[in-house]
C-alpha positions in Angstrom: -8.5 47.5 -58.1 -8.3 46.4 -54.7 -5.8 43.5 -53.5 -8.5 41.1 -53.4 -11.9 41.7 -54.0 -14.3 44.6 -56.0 -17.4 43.2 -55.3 -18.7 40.3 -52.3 -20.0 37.0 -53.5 -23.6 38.4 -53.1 -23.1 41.5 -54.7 -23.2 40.5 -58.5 -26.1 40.8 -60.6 -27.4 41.1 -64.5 -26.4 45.0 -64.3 -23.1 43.9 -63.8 -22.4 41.5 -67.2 -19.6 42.7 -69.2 -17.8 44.2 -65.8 -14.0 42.9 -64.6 -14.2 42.2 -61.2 -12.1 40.7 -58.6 -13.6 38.1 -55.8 -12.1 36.4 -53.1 -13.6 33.6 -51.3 -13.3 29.7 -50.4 -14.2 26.9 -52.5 -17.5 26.0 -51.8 -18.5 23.3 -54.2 -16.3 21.9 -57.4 -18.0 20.7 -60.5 -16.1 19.7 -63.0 -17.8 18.7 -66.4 -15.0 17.6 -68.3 -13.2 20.4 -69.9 -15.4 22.5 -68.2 -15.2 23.6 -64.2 -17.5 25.1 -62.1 -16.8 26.2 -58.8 -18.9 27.8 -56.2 -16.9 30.4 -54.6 -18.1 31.6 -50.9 -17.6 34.5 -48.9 -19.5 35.8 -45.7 -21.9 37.4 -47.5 -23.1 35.0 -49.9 -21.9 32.7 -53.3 -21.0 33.4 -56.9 -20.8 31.1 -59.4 -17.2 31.3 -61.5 -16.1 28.7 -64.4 -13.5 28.3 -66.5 -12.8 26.1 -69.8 -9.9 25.3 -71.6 -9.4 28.2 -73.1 -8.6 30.0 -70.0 -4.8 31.3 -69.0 -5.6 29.6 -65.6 -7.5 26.1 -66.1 -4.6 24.0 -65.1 -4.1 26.0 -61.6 -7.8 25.8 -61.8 -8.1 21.9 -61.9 -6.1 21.5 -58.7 -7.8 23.4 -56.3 -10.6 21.6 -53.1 -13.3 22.1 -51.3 -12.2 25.0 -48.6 -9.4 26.7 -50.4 -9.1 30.4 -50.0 -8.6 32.2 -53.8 -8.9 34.7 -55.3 -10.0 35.3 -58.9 -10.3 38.1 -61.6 -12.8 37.5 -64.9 -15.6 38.8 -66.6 -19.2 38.9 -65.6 -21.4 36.9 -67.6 -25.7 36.6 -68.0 -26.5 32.6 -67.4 -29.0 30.8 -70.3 -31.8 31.7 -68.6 -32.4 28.0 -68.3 -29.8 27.7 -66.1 -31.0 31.3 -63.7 -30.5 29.8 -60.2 -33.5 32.1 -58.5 -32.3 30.7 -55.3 -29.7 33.4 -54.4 -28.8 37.0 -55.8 -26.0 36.6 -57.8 -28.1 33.5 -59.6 -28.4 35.2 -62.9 -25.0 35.7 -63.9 -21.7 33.7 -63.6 -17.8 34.6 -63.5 -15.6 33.9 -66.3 -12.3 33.1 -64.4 -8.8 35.0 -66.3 -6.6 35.0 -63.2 -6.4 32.7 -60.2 -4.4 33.6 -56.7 -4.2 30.8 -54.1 -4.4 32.1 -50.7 -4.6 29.7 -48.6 -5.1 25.7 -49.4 -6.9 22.9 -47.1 -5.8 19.6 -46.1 -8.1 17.0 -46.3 -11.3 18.4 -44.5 -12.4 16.7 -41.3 -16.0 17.6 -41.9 -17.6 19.1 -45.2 -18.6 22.9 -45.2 -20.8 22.1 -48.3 -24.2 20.3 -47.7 -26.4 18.5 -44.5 -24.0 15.8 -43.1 -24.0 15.9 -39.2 -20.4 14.8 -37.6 -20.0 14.0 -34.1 -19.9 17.0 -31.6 -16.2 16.9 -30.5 -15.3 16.6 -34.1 -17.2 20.0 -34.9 -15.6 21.7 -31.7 -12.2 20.3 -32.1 -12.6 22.5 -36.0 -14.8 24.9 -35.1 -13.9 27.4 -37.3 -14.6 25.1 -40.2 -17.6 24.5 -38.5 -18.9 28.1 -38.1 -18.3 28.5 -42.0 -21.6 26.5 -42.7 -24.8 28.4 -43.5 -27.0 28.3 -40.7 -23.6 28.6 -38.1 -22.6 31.9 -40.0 -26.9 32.5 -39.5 -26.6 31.7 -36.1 -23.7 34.1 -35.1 -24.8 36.9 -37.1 -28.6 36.3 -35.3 -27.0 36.6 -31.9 -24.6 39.9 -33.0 -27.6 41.5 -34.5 -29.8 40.2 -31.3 -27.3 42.1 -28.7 -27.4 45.7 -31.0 -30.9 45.3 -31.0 -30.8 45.3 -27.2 -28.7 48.0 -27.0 -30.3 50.4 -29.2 -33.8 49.4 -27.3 -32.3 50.0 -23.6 -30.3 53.5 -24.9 -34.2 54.6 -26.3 -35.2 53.9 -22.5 -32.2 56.1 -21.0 -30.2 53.2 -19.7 -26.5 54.0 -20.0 -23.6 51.3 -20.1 -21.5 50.9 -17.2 -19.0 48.2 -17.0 -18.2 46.3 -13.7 -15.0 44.1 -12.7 -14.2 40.9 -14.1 -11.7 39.8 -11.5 -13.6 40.4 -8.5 -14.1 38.8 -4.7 -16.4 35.0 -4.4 -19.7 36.1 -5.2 -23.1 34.1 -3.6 -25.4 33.8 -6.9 -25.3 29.7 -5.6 -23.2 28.0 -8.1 -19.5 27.7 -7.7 -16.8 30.1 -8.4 -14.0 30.0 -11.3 -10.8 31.1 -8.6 -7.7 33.0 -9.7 -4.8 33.1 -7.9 -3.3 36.3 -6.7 0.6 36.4 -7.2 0.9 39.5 -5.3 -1.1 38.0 -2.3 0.2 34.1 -2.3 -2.3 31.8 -0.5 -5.2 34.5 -1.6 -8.0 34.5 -4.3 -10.2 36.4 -7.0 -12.9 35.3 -8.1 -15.1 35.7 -11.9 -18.1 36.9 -11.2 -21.1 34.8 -11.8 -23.4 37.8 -12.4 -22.4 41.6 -11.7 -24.8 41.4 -9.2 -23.7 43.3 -5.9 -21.3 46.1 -8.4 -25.1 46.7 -10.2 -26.5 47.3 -6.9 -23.7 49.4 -5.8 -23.9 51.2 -8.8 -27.4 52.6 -7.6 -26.0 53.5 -4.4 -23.7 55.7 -5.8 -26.6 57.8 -6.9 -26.8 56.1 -11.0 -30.5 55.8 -11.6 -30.4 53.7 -14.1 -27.6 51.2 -15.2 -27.8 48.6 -18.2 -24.5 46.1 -19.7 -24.1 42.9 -21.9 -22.2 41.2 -19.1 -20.3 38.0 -19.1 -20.7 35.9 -16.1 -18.5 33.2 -15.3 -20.1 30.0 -13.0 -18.6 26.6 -12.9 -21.7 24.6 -13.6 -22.3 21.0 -14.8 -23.6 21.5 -18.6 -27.2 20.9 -19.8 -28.4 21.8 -23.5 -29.6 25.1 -22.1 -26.4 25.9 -20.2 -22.7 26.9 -20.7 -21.0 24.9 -18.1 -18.6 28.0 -17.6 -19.5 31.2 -19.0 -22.6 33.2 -20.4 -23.7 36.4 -21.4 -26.6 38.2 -20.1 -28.7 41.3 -20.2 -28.0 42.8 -17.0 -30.1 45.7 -15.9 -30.9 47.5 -12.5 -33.3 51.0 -11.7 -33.5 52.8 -8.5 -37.0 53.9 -6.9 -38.6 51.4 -8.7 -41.0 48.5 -7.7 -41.5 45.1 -9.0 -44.0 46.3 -11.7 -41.5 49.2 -12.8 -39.4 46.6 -14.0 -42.0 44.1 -16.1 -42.8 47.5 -17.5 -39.3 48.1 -18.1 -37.9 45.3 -19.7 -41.2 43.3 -21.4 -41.4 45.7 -24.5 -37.7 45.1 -24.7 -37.1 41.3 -24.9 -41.2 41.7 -27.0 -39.9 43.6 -29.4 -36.5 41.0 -29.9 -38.7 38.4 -30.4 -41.1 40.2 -32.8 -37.9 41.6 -34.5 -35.9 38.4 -34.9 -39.0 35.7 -34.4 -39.3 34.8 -37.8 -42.8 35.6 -37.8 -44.5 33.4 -34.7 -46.6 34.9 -32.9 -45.4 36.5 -29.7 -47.7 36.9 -26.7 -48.5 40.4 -26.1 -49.9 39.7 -22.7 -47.8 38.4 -20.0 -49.5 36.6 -17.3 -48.4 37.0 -13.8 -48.4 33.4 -12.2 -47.2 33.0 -8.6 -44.5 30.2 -8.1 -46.8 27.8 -6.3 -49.5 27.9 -9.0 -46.8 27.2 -11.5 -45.5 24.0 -9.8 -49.3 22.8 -9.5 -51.0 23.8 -12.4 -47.6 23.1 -14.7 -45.4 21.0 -12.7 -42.0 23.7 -13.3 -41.1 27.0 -12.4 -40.5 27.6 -16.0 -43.8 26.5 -17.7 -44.6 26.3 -21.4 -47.7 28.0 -22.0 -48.2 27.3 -25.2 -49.4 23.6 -24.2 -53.0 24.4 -22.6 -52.5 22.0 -20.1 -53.4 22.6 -16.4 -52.9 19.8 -14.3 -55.1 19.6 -11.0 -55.5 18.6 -7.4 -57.9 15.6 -6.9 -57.3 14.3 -4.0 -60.6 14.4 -2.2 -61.7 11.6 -5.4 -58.9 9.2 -4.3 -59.3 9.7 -0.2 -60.9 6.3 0.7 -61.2 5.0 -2.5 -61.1 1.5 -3.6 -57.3 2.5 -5.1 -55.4 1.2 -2.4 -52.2 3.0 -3.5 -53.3 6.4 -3.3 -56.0 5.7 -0.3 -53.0 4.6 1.4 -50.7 7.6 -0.3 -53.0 10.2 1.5 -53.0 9.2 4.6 -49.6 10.7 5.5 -49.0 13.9 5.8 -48.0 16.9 2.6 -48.9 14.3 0.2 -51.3 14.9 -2.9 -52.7 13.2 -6.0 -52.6 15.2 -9.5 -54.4 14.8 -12.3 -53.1 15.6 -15.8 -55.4 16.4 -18.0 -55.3 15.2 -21.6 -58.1 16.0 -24.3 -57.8 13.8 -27.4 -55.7 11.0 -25.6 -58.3 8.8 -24.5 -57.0 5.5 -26.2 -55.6 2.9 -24.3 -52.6 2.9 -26.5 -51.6 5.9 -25.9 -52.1 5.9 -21.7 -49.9 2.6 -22.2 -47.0 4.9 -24.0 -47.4 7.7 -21.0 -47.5 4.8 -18.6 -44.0 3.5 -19.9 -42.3 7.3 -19.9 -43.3 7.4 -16.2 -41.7 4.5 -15.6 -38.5 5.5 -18.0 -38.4 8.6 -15.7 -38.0 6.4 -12.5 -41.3 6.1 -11.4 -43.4 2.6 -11.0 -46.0 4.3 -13.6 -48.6 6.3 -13.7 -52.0 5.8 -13.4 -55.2 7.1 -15.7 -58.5 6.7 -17.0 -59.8 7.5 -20.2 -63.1 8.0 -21.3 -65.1 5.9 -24.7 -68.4 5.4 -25.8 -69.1 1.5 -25.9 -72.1 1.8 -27.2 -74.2 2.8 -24.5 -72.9 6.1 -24.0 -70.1 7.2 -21.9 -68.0 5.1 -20.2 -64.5 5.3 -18.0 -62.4 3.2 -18.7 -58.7 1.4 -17.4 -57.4 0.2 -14.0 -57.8 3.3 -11.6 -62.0 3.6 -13.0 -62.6 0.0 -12.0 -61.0 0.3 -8.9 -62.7 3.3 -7.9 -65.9 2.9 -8.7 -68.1 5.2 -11.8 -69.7 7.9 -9.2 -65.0 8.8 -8.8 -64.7 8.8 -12.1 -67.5 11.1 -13.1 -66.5 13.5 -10.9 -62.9 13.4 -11.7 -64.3 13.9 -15.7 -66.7 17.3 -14.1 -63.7 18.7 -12.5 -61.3 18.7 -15.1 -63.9 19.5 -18.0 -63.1 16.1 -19.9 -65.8 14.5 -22.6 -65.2 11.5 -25.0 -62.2 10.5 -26.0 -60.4 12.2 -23.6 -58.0 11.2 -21.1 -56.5 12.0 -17.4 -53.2 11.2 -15.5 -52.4 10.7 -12.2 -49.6 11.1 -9.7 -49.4 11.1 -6.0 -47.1 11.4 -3.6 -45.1 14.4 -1.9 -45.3 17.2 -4.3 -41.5 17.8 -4.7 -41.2 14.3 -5.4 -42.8 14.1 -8.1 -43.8 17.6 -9.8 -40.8 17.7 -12.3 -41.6 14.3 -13.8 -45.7 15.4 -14.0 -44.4 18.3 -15.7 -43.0 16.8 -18.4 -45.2 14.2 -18.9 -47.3 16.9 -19.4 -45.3 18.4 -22.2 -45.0 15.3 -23.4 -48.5 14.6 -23.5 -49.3 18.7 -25.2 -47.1 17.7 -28.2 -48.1 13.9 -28.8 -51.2 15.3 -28.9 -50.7 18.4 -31.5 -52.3 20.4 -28.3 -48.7 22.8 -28.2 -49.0 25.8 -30.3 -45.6 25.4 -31.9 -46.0 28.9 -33.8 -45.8 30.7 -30.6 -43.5 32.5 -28.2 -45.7 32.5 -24.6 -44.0 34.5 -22.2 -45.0 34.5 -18.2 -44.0 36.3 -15.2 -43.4 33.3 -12.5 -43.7 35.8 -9.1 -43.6 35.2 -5.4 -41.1 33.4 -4.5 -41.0 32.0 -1.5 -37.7 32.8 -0.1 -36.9 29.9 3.2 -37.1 25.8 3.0 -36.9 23.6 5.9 -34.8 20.7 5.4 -37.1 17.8 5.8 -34.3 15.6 7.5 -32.9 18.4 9.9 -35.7 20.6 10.3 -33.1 23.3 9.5 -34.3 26.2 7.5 -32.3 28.1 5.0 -32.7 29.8 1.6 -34.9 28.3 -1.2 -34.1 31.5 -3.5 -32.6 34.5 -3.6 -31.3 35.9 0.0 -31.0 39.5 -1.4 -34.3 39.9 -2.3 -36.6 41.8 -0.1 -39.7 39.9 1.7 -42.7 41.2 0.9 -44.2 42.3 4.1 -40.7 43.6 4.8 -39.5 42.9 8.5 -43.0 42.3 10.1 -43.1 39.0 7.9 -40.4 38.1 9.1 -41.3 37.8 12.7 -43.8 35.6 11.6 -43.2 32.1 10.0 -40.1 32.0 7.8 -42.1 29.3 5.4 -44.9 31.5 5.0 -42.4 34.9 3.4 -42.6 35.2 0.0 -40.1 37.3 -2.1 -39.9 40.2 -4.6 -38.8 38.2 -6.6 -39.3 37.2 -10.0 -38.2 34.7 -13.4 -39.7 35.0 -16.6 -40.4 31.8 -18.7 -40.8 31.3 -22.7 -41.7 28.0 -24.0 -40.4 26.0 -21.6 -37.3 27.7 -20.5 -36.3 30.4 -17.8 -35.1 33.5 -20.0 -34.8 36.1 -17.1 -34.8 36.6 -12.8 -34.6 39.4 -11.3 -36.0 40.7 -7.9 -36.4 43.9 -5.9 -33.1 44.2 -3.4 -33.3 44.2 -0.1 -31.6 47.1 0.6 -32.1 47.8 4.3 -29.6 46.6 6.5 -31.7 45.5 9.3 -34.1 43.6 7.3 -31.2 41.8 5.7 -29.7 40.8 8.9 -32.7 39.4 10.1 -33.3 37.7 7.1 -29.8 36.0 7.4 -30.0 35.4 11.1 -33.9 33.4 10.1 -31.4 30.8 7.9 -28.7 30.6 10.6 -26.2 33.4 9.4 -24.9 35.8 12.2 -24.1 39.6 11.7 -20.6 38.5 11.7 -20.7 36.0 8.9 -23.0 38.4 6.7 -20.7 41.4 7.4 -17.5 39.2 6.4 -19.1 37.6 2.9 -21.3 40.3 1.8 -19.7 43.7 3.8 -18.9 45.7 0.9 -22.2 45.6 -0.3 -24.0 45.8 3.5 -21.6 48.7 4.4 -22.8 50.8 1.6 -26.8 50.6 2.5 -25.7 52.2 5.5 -24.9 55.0 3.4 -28.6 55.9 2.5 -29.3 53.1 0.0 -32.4 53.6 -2.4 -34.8 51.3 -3.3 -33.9 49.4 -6.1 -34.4 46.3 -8.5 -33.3 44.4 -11.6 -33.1 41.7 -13.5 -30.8 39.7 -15.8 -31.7 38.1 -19.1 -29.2 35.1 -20.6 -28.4 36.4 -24.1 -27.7 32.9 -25.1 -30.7 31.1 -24.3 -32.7 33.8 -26.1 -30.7 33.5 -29.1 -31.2 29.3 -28.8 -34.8 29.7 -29.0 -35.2 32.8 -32.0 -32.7 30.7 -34.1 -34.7 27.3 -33.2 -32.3 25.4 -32.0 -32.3 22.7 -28.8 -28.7 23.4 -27.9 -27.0 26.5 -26.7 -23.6 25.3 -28.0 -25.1 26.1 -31.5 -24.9 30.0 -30.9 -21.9 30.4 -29.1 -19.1 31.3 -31.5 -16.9 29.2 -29.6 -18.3 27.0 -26.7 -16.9 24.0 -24.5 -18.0 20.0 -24.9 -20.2 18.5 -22.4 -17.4 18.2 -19.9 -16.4 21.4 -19.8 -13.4 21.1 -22.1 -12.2 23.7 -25.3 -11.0 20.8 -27.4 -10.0 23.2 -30.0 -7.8 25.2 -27.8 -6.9 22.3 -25.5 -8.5 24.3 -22.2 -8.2 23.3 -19.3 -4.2 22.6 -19.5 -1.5 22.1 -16.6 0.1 25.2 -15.6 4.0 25.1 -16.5 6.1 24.7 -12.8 7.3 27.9 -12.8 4.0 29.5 -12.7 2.8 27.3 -10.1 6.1 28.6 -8.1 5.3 31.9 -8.8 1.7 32.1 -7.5 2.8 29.8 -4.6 0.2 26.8 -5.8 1.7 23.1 -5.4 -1.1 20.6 -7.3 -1.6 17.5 -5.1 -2.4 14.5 -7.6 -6.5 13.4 -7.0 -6.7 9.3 -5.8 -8.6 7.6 -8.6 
């Protein structure tokens, strides 16, 4: 017989009774009935139930072991009364009868249970992780993301991608956030950088004549944390294809990440459609970039309703320039308690409130009622109601101002308002393609324009839209939303030299500076460069939403606290003196 185990802890079953087997496991759950012990013993795979009485060699060993001890056990498989069947996992029919008992390996005193519901603070579950990570859904979770990334490489193999791996210690890379440095011993006062995406190797990579490349990369950015973000390093679906335009790739990489979520989904429904939805239609009609489209919701302009109005705030609002008034639509929310509850989050949010009307019958048919319909007057408000398609007991939101001032806020107070309402499909993965980018912003203050989005992505319109007005060139360039979150980017490359120069030279960049931060990459599209795009898909985020969770620390085996700190492993440390000497680094204390 093997050293410790014959069979897993899910592997027993009735056709087994009379066998002698040998399982190894920890101590899941203790019962002890006086006289009579039964313990839950767990491995990865699943539980058996073992027991002992008096009458066995090893009941006194038996009595002394805990919750999370490691042992081993030999005994003979026995049928349960069926009374006593637990139908609730496979090995619920029988039970071991324990003969022999091996400790190998006790447990302290636990600093959080394995066994049952209780939550515990996050740095405590970080700090033990790896008594963490042997709870159910954890072990779920981790096995969900493995089985999620072989998944994706089975499905980008069947569509003749091949793996190719790029550098991990690399130069300072411009994806926008900032860099993890390493110090080079052999060139003191000189750095490498982690790359934050393998983004100008992949595009090299199709220079050098690979048509198609494909890797589960790790990326490495120094970022402040959010619950959909590693503050320091992710892993992503990295793919690029030569000769290809922007379609090519929704074609591409859509029946890839559909089939991952039909495959691992747990049955929702996953949108077979994608829509294509151009940046600024997102930020009007959804108030984000990223927009969940399983909330109906489209929020509107109605300025022209408020221009002269009897609402001196937005009368007075539209009178300067770039500013607007938005109307959120809400069916079912016309009650004046619940446009009091909307009112507070706008003002929770940082805003004075937000303004809206709702719509009842008072018995002599339809009437609008709160602040703004008083103010501006019934012929307003009935034309507000036509344009947005409202009826009874229905209500609408406003905010004005600039856009980017306040978009983000109307955009989730329009979430908000889809779930309050039950209006959010919650049984539904919507996926859209957010497209034309545009790729300049003028800084209101300075007048200065620079980058709003990716520089490397080619204008559509190529250099002739360049020569006209840098606000006006949109990108090839793409992200791809799911409920809410961003899941992918990706863009076509720019990979003509000229029209990246001039691109560069539009934001204030000279030849100089793009040939001495970006020449590796610029030198080799002088080398007869194809045309080619990609895209990039965060593994982790994808996994976060398939296992239904709100935070991406709960699928990443082993991820850092808010802060940016491995309290497990006690990362970030000081470095010892001698290594400091070594790499020729000198730490000067920061003033508090």
């Amino acid at each position: 017989m093997h050293a410790y185990r014959s069979q897993t802890c899910a592997e027993l079953n009735k056709s087994n009774v009379g066998d002698n087997v040998r399982l190894s496991g920890w101590v899941h759950r203790v019962r002890d009935h006086g006289g009579l012990l039964f313990i839950d013993l767990r491995d990865h795979y699943g539980i058996t139930q073992i027991m002992a009485d008096a009458d066995s060699p090893v009941f006194a060993e038996l009595e002394k072991v805990r919750s999370e001890w490691c042992i081993r056990i030999d005994g003979n498989v026995m049928a349960r009364d069926e009374s006593l069947v637990n139908k609730a996992i496979p090995t619920g029919e029988i039970e071991v009868f324990i003969r022999d008992l091996e400790v190998l390996g006790s447990a302290q005193e636990l600093p959080l249970m394995v066994f049952g519901d209780q939550e515990y603070p996050e740095e405590t579950r970080l700090k033990y992780r790896y008594l963490d990570l042997r709870r159910e859904k954890m072990q779920e979770n981790m096995c969900l993301r493995s089985d999620v990334v072989a998944s994706m490489r089975r499905r980008m193999w069947d569509k003749k991608f091949r793996e190719y791996q790029t550098p991990i210690i690399t130069a300072s890379s411009p994806e926008g956030a900032r860099d993890f440095l390493v110090p080079s011993r052999q060139h003191p006062g000189k750095f490498y950088a982690l790359p934050q995406a393998p983004q100008q190797f992949k595009q090299l990579i199709m220079v050098s004549g690979f048509d198609k490349y494909f890797q589960i990369a790790p990326c490495f950015r120094d970022e402040d944390p959010r619950a959909d973000r590693s503050p320091t390093d992710f892993y992503q679906l990295d793919l690029e294809m030569s000769f290809v335009e922007q379609q090519d790739i929704f074609d591409t990489i859509q029946p890839v990440l559909g089939g991952i979520f039909e495959e691992f989904g747990g049955g929702k429904k996953v949108d077979q459609e994608w829509e294509q939805i151009s940046y600024r239609d997102a930020a009007l009609w959804y108030g984000s970039d990223k927009p969940d489209l399983r909330n109906p919701i489209k929020m509107e302009i109605v300025s022209e309703h408020f221009a002269g109005s009897g609402f001196a705030i937005f009368a007075k609002l539209l009178e300067q320039e770039g500013t607007q008034i938005r109307a959120i639509p809400a069916p079912k929310g016309g009650s004046r308690k619940f446009c009091d509850r909307m009112n507070k989050f706008a003002q929770q949010e940082g805003l004075p409130g937000m303004g809206y009307i709702f719509w009842r019958d008072q018995g002599e048919g339809l009437e609008a009622a709160g602040p703004l319909a008083k103010n501006i007057g019934p012929e307003r408000t009935e034309a507000i109601r036509q344009q947005l398609g409202l009826g009874l007991g229905d209500a609408a939101f406003f905010l004005g101002g600039k856009p980017k001032a306040f978009e983000s806020v109307a955009g989730r107070a329009r979430n908000v308002i889809g779930e309050e309402l039950g209006l959010t499909d919650m049984d539904r993965f919507a996926f859209a393609w957010i497209v034309d980018f545009p790729i300049y912003e003028k800084d209101e203050e300075t007048g200065k324009i620079d980058f709003e989005h990716n520089p490397f992505s080619m204008p559509q319109g190529g250099m002739e839209a360049l020569n006209g007005d840098p606000l006006d060139v949109l990108g090839y360039q793409y992200d791809l939303a799911c409920n809410g979150y961003e899941l992918l980017s990706g863009a076509i490359r720019n990979h003509r030299p000229e029209i990246m120069y001039k691109a560069f030279e539009i934001a204030g960049y000279g030849e100089d500076e793009v040939n001495k931060r970006f020449g590796g990459m610029v030198n080799a599209f002088k080398f007869g460069a194809p045309p080619h795009g990609g895209c990039a898909a965060g593994i982790d985020r994808i996994v976060m939403l398939l296992a239904e969770q709100d935070n991406i620390r709960e699928v990443i085996m082993f991820p850092m606290n808010q802060r940016a700190e491995d309290v497990m492993m006690n990362a970030p440390s000081e470095a010892m003196s001698d290594q400091l000497r070594e790499l020729g680094l000198r730490v000067v204390p920061q003033d508090n």
